[in-house]
N, CA, C and O atoms as a GROMACS GRO file, in nm:
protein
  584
    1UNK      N    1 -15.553  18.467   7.214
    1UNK     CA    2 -15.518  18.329   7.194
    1UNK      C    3 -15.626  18.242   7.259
    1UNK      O    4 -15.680  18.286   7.360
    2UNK      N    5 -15.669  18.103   7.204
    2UNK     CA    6 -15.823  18.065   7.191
    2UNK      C    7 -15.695  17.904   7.243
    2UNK      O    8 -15.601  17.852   7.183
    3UNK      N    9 -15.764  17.876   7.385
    3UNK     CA   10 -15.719  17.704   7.473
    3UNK      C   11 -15.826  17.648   7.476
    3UNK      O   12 -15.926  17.695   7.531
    4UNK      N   13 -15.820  17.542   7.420
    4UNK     CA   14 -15.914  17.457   7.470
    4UNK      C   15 -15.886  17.330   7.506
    4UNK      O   16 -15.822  17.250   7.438
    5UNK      N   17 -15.958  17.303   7.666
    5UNK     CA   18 -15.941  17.216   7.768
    5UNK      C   19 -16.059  17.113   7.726
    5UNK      O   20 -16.162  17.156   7.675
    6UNK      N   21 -16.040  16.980   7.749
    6UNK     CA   22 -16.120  16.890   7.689
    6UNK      C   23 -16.116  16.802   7.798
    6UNK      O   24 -16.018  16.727   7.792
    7UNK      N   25 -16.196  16.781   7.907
    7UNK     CA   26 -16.243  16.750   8.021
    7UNK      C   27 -16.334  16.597   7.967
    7UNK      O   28 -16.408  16.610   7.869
    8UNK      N   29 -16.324  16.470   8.029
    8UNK     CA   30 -16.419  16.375   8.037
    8UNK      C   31 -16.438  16.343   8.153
    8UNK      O   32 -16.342  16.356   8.228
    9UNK      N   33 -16.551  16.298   8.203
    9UNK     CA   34 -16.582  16.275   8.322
    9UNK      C   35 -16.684  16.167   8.337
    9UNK      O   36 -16.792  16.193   8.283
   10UNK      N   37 -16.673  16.028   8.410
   10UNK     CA   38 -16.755  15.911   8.405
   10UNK      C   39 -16.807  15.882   8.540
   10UNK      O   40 -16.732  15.857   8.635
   11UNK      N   41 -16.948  15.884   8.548
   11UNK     CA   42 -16.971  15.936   8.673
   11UNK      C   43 -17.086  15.785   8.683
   11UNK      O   44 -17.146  15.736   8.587
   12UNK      N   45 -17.090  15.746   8.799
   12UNK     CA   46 -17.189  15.663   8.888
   12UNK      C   47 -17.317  15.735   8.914
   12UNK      O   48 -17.331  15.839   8.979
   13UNK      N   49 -17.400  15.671   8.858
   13UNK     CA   50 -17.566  15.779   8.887
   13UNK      C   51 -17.621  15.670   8.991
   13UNK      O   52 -17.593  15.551   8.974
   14UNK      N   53 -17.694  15.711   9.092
   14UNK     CA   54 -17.814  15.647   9.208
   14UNK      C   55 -17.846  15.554   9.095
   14UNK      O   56 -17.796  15.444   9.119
   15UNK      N   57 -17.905  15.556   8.988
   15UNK     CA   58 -17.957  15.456   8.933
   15UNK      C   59 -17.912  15.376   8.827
   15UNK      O   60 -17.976  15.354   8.725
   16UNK      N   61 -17.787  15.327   8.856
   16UNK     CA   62 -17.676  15.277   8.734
   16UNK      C   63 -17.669  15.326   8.605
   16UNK      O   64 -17.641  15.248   8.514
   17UNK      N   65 -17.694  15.475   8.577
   17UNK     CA   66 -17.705  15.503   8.449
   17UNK      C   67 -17.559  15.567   8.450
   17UNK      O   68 -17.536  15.649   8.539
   18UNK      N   69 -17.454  15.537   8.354
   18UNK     CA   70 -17.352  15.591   8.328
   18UNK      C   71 -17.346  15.702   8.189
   18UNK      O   72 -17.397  15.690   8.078
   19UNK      N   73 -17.274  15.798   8.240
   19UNK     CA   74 -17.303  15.926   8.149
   19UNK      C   75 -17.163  15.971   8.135
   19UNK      O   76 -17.078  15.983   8.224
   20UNK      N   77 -17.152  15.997   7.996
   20UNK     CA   78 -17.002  16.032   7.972
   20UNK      C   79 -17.060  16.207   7.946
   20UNK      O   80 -17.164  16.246   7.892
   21UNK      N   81 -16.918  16.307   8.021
   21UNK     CA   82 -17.000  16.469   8.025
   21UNK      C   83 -16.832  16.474   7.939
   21UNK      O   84 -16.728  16.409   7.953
   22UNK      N   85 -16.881  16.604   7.836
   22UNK     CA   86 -16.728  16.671   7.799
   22UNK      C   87 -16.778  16.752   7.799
   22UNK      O   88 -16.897  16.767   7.768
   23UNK      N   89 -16.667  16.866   7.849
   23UNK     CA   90 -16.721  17.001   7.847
   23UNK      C   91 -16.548  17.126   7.753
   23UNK      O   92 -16.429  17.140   7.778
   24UNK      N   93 -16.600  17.155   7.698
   24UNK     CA   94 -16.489  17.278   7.614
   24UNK      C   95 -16.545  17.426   7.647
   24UNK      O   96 -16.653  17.484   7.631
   25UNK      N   97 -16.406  17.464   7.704
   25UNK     CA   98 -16.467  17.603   7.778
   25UNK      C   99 -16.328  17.663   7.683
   25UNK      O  100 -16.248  17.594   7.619
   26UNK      N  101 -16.329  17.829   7.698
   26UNK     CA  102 -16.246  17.959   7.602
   26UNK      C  103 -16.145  17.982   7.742
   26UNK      O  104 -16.222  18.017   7.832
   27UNK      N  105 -16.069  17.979   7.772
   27UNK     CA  106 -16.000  18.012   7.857
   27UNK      C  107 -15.921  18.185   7.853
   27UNK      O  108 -15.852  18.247   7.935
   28UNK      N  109 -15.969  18.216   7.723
   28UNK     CA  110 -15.915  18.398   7.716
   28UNK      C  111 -16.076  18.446   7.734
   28UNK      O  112 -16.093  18.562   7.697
   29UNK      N  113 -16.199  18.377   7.784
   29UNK     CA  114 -16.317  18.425   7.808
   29UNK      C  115 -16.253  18.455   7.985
   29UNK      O  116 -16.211  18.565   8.021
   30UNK      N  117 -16.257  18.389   8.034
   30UNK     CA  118 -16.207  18.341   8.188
   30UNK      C  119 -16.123  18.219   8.225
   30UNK      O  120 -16.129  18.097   8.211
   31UNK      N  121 -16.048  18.303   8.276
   31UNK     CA  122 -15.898  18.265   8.411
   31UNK      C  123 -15.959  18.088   8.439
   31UNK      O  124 -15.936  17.980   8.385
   32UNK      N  125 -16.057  18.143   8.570
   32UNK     CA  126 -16.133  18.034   8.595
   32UNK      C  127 -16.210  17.914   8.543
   32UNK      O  128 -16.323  17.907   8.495
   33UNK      N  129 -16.106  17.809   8.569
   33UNK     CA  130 -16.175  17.688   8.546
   33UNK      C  131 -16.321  17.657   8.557
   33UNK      O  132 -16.377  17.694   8.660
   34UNK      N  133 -16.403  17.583   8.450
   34UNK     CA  134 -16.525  17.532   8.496
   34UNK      C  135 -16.551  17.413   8.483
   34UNK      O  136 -16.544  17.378   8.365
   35UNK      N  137 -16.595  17.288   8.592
   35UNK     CA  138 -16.644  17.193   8.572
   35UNK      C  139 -16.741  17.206   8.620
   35UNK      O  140 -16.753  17.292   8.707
   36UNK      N  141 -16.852  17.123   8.580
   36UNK     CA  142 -16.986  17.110   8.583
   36UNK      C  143 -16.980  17.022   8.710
   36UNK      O  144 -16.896  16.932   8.719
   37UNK      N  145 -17.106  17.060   8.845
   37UNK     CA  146 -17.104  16.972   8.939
   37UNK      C  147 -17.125  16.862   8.882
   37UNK      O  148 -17.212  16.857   8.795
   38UNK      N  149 -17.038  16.730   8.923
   38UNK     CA  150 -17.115  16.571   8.886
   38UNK      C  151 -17.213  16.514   8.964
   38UNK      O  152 -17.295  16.445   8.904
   39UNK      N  153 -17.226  16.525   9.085
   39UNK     CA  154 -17.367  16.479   9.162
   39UNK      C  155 -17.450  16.563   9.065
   39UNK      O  156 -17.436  16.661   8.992
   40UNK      N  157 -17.536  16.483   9.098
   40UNK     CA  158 -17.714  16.531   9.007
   40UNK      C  159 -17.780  16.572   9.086
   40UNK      O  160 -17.789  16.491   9.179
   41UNK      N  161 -17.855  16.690   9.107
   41UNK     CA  162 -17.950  16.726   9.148
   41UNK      C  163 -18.045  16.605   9.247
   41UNK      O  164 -18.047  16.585   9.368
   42UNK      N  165 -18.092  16.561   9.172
   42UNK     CA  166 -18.186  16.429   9.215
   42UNK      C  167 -18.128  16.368   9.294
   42UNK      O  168 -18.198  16.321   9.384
   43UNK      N  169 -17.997  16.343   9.299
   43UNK     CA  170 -17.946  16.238   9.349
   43UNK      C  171 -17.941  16.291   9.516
   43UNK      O  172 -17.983  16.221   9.608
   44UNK      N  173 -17.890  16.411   9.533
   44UNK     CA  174 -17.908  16.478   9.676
   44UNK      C  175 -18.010  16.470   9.716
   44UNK      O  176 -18.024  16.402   9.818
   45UNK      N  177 -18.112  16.527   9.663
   45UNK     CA  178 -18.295  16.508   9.662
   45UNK      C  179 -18.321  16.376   9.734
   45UNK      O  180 -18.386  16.366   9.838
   46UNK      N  181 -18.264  16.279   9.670
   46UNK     CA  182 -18.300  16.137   9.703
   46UNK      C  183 -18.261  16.149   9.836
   46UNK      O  184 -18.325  16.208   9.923
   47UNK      N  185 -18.101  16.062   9.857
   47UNK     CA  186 -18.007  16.125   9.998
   47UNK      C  187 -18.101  16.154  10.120
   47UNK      O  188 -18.133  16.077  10.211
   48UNK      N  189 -18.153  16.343  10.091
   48UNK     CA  190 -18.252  16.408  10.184
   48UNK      C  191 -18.396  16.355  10.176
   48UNK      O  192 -18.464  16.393  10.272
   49UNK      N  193 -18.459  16.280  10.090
   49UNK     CA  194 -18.567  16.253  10.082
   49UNK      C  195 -18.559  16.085  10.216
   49UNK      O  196 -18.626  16.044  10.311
   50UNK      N  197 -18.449  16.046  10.149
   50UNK     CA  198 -18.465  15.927  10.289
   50UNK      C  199 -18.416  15.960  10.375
   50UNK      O  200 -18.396  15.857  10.439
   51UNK      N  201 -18.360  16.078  10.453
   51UNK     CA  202 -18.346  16.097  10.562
   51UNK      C  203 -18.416  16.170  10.652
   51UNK      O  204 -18.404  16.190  10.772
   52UNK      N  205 -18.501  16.212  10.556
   52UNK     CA  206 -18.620  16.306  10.590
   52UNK      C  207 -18.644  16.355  10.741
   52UNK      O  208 -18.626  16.470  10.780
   53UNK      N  209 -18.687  16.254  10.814
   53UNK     CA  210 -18.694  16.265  10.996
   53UNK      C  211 -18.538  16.340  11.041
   53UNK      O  212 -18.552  16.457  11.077
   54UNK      N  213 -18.464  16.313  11.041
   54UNK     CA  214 -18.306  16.377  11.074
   54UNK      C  215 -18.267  16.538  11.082
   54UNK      O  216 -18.282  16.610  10.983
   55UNK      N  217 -18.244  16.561  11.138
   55UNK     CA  218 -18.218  16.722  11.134
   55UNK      C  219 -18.092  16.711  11.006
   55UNK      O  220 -17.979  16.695  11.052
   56UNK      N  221 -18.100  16.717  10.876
   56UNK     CA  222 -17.958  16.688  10.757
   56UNK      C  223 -18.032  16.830  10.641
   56UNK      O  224 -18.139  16.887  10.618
   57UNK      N  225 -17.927  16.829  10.611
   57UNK     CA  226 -17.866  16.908  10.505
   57UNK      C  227 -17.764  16.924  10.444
   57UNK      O  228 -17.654  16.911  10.498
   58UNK      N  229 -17.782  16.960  10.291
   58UNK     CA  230 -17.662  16.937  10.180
   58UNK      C  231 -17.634  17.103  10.153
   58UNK      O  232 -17.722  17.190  10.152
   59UNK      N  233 -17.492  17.124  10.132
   59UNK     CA  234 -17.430  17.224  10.099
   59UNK      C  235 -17.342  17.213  10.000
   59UNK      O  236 -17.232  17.162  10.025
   60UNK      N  237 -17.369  17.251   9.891
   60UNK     CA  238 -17.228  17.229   9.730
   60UNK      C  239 -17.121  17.320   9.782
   60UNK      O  240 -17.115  17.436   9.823
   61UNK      N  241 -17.024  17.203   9.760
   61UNK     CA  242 -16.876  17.200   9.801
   61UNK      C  243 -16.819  17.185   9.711
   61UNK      O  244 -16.865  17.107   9.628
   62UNK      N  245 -16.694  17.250   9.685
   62UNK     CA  246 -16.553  17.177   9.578
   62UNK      C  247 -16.679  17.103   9.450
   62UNK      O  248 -16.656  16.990   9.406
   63UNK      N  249 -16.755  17.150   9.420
   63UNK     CA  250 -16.805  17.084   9.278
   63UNK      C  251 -16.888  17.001   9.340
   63UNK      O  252 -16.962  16.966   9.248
   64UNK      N  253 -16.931  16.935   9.456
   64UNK     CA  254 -17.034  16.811   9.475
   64UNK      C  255 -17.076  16.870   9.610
   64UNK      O  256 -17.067  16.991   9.627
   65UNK      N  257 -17.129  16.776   9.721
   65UNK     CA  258 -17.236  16.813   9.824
   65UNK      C  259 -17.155  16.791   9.960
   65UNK      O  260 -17.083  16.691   9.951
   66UNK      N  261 -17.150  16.830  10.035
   66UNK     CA  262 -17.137  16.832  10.139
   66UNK      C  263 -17.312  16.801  10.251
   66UNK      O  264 -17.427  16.844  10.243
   67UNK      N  265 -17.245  16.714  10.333
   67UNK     CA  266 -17.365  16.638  10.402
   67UNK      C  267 -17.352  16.670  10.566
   67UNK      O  268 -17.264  16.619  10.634
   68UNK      N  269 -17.431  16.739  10.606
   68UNK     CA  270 -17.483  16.762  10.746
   68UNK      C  271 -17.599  16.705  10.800
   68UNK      O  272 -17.699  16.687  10.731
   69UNK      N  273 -17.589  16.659  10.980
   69UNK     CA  274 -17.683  16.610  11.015
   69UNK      C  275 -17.638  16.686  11.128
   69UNK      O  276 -17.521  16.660  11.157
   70UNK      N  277 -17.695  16.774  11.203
   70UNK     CA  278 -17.713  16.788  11.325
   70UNK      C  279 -17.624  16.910  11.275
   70UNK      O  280 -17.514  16.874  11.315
   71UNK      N  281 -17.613  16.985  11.237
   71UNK     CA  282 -17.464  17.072  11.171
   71UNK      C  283 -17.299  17.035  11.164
   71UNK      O  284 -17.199  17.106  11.149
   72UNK      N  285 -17.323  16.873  11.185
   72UNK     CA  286 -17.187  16.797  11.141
   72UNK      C  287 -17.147  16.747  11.018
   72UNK      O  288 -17.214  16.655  10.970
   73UNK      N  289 -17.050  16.790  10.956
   73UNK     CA  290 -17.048  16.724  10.819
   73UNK      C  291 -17.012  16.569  10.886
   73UNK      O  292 -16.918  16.528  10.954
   74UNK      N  293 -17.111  16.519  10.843
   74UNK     CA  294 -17.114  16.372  10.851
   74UNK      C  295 -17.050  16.259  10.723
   74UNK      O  296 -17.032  16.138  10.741
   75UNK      N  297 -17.020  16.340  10.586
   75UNK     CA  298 -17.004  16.291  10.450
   75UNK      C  299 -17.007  16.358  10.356
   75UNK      O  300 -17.005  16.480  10.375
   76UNK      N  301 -17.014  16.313  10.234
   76UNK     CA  302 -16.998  16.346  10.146
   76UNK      C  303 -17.101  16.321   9.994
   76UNK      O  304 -17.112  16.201   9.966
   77UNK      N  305 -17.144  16.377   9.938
   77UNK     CA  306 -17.183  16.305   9.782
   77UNK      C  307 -17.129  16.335   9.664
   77UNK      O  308 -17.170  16.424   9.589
   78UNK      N  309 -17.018  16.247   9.644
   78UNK     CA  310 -16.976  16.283   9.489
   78UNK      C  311 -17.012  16.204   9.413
   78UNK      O  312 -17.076  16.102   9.439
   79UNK      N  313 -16.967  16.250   9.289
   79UNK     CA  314 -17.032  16.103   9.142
   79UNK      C  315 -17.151  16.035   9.214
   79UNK      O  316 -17.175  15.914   9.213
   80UNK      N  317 -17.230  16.143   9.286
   80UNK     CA  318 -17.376  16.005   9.276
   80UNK      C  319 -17.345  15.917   9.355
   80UNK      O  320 -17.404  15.813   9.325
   81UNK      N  321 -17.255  15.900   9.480
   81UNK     CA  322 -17.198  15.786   9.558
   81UNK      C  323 -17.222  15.869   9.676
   81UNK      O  324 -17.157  15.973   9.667
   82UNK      N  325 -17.312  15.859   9.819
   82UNK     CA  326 -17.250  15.890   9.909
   82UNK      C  327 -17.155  15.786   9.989
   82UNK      O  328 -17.145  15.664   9.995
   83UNK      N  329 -17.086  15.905  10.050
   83UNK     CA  330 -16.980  15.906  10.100
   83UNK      C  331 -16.934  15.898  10.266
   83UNK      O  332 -16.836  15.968  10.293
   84UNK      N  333 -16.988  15.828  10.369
   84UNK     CA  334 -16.998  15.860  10.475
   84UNK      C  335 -16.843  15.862  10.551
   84UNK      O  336 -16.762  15.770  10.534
   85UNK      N  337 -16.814  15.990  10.645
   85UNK     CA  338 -16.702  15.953  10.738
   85UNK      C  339 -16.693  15.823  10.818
   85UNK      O  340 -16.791  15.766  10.866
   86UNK      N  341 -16.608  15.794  10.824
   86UNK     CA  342 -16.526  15.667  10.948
   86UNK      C  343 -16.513  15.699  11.042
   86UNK      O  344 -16.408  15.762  11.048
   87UNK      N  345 -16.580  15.692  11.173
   87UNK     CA  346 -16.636  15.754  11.302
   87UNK      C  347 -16.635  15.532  11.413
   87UNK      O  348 -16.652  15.412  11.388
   88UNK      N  349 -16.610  15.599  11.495
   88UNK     CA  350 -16.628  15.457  11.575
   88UNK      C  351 -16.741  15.363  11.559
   88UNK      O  352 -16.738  15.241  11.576
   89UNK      N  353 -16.850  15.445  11.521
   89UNK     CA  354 -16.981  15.325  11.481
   89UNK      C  355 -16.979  15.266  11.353
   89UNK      O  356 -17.067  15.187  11.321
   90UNK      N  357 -16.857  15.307  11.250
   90UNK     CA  358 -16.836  15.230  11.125
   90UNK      C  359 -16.822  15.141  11.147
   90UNK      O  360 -16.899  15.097  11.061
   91UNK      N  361 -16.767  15.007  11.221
   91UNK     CA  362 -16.797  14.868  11.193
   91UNK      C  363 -16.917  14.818  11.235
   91UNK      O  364 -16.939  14.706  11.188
   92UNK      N  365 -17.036  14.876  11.335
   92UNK     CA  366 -17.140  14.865  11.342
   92UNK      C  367 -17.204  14.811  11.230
   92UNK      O  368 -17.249  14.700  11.203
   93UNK      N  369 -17.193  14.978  11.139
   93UNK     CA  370 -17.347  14.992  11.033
   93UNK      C  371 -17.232  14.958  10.877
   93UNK      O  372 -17.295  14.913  10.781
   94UNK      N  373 -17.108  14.974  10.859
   94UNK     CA  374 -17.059  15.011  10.777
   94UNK      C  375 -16.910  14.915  10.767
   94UNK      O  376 -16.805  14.964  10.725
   95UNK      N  377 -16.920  14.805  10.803
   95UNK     CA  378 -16.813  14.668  10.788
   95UNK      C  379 -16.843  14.638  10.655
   95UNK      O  380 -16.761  14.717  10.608
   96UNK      N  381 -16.876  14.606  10.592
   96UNK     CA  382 -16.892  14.542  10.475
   96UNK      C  383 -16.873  14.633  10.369
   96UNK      O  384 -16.825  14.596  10.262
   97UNK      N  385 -16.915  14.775  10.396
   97UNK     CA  386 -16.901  14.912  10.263
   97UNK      C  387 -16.773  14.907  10.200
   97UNK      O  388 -16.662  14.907  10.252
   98UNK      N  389 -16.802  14.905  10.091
   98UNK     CA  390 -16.658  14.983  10.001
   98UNK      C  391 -16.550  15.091  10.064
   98UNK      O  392 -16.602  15.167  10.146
   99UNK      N  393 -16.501  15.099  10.055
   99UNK     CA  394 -16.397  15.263  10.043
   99UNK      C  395 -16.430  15.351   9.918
   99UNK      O  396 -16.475  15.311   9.811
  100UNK      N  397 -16.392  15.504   9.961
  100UNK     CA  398 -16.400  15.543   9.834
  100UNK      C  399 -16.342  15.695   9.903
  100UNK      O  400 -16.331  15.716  10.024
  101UNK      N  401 -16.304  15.802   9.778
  101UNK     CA  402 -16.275  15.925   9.847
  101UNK      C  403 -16.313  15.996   9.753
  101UNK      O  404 -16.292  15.967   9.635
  102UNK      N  405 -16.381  16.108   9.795
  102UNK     CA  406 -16.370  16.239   9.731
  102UNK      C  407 -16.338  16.326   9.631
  102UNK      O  408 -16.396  16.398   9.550
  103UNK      N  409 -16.188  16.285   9.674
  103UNK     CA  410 -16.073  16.342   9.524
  103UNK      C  411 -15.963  16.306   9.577
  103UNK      O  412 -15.948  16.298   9.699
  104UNK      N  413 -15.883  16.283   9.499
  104UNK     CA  414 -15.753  16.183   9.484
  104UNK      C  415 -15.711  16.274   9.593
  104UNK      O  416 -15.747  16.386   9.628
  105UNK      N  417 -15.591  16.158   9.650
  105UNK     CA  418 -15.520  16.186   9.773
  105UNK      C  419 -15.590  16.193   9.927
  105UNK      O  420 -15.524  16.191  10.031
  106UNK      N  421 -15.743  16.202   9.920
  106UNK     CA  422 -15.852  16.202  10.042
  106UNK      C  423 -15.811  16.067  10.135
  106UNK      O  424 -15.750  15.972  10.088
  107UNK      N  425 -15.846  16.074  10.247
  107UNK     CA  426 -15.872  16.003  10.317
  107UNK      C  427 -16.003  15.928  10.296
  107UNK      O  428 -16.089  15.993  10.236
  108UNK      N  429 -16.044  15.770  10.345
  108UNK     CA  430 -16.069  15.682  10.254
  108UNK      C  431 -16.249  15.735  10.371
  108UNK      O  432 -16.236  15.785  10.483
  109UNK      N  433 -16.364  15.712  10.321
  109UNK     CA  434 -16.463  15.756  10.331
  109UNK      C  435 -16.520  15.576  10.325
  109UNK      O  436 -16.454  15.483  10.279
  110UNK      N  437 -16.715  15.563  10.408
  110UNK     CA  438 -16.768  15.458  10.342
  110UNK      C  439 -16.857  15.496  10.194
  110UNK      O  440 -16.942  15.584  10.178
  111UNK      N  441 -16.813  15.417  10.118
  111UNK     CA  442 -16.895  15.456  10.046
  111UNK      C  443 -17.042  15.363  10.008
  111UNK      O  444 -17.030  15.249   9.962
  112UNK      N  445 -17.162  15.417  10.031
  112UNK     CA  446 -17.323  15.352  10.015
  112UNK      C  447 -17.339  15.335   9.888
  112UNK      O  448 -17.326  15.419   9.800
  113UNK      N  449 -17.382  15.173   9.876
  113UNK     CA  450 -17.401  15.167   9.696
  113UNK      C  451 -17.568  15.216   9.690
  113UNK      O  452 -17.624  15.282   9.777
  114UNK      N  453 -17.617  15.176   9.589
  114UNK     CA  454 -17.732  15.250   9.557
  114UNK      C  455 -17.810  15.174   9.642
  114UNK      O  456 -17.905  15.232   9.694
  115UNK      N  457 -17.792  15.059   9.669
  115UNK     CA  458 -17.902  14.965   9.677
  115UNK      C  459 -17.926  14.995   9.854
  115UNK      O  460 -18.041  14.985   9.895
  116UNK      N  461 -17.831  15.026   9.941
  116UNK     CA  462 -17.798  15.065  10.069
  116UNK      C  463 -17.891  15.174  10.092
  116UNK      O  464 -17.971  15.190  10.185
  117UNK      N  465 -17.861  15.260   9.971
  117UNK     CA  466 -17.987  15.379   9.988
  117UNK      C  467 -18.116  15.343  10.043
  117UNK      O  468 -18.157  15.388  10.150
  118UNK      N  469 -18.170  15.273   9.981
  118UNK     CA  470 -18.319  15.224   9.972
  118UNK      C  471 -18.360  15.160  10.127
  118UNK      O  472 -18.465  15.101  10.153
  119UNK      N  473 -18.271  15.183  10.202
  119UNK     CA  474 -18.237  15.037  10.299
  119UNK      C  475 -18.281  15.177  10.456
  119UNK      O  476 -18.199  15.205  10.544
  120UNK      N  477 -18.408  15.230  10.447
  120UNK     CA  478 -18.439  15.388  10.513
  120UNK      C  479 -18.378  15.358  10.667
  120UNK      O  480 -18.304  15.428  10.736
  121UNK      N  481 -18.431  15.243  10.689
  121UNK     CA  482 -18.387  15.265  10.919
  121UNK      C  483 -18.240  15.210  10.926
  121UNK      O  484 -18.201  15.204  11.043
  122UNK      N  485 -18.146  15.166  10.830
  122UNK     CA  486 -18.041  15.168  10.815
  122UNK      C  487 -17.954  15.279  10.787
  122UNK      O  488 -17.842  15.289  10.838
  123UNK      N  489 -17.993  15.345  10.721
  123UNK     CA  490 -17.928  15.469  10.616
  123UNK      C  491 -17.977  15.572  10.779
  123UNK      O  492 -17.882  15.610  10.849
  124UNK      N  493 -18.076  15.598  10.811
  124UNK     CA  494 -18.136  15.679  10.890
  124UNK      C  495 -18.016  15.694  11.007
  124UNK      O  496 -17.939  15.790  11.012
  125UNK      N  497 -18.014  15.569  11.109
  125UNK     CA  498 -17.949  15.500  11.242
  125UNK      C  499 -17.778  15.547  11.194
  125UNK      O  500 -17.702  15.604  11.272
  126UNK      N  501 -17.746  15.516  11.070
  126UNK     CA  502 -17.610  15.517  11.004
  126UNK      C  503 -17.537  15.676  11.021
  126UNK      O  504 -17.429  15.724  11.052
  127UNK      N  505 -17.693  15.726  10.972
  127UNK     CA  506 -17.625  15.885  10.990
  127UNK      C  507 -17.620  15.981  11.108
  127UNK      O  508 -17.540  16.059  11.158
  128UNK      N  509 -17.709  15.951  11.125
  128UNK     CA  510 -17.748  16.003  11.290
  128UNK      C  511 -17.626  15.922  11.394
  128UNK      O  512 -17.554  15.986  11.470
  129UNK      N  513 -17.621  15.779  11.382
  129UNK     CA  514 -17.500  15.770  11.505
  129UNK      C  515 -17.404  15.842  11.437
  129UNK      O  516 -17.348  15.915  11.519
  130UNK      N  517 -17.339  15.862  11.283
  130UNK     CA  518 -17.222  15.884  11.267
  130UNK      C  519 -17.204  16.082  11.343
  130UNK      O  520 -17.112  16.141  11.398
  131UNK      N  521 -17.337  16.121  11.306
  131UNK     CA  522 -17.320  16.276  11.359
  131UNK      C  523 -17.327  16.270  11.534
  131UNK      O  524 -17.284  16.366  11.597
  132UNK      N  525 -17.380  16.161  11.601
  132UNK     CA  526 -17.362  16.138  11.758
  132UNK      C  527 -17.240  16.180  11.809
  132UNK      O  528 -17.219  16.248  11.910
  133UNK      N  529 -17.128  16.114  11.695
  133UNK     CA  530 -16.981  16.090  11.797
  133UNK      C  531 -16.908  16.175  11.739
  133UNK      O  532 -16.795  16.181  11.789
  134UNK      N  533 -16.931  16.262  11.630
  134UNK     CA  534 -16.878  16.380  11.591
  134UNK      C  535 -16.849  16.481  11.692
  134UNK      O  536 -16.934  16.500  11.779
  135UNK      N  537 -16.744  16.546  11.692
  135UNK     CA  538 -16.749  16.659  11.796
  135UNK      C  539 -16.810  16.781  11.754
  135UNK      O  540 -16.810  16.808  11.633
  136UNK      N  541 -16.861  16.861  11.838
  136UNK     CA  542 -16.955  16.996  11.799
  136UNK      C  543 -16.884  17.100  11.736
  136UNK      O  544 -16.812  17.175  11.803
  137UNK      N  545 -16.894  17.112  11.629
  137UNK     CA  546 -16.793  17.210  11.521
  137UNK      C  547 -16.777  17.346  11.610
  137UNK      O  548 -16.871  17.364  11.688
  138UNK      N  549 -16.701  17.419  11.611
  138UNK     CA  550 -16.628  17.497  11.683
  138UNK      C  551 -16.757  17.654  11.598
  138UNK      O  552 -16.827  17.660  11.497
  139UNK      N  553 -16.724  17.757  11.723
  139UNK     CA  554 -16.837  17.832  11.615
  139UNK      C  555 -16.736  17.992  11.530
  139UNK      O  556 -16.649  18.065  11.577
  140UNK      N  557 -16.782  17.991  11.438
  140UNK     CA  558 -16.699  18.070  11.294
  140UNK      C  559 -16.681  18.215  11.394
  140UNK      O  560 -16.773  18.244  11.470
  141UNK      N  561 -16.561  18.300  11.386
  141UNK     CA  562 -16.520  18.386  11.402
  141UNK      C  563 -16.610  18.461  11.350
  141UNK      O  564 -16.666  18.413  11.251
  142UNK      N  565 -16.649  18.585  11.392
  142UNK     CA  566 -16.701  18.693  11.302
  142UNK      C  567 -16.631  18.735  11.266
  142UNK      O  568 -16.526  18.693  11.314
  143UNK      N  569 -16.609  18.863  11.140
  143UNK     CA  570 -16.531  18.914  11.080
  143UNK      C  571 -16.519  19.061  11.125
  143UNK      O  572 -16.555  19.132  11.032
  144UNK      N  573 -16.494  19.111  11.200
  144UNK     CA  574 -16.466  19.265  11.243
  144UNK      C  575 -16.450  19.349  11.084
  144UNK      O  576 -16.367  19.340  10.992
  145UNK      N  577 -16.545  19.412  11.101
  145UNK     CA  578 -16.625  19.583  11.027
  145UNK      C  579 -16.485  19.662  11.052
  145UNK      O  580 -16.424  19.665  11.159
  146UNK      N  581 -16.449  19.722  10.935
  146UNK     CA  582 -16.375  19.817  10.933
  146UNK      C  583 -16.430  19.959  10.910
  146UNK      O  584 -16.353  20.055  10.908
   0.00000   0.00000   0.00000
């Protein structure tokens, strides 16, 4: 028996280009759902390209990026929007930002419009204090060898 799931997805690009994605997948091929990540490639690229000086890095998460600076997830990038946590220096750098979340039901995130991007000793100061007051992630269990 032949399902087909008919997915639209309207996504915010770094550079106001709006892109409608459909995707039709066989579901008696595989169980498993597929959506296509919506951040763009580039768009992380960018992100890390202006933060360049920062100890940061992106890790694909749940379909989009996960954002480290110092090994704190500091945020987020979905639909081409980052996403920064709400940390005590948010009314500092981040009074005026939008809200935005993740995926429905999230707790509310700042979200950087494009133009904020461009904005380097802002964006830079923004991320770095927000990973300052983060607490030091706890370190991963090893997994005991049987």
């Amino acid at each position: 028996m032949r399902r087909v799931f008919d997915v639209s997805v309207s996504m915010r690009h770094v550079f106001d280009v709006s892109v409608s994605m459909r995707h039709v997948f066989d579901v008696s091929v595989s169980r498993r759902s597929f959506l296509p990540v919506s951040t763009r490639r580039e768009t992380i690229d960018l992100v890390l390209e202006q933060l360049r000086p920062l100890d940061v890095r992106s890790h694909p998460m749940f379909g989009e990026y996960a954002l480290y600076c110092d090994e704190k997830v500091v945020g987020f990038v979905c639909d081409d929007t980052l996403l920064m946590k709400i940390t005590t220096v948010s009314p500092e750098f981040a009074a005026e930002l939008p809200f935005g979340r993740p995926y429905p039901n999230a707790k509310d995130y700042h979200a950087v419009p494009a133009e904020r991007l461009a904005d380097i000793d802002w964006l830079q100061a923004f991320v770095q204090a927000t990973a300052d007051v983060l607490p030091i992630p706890k370190p991963k269990k090893s997994r005991a060898k049987t």
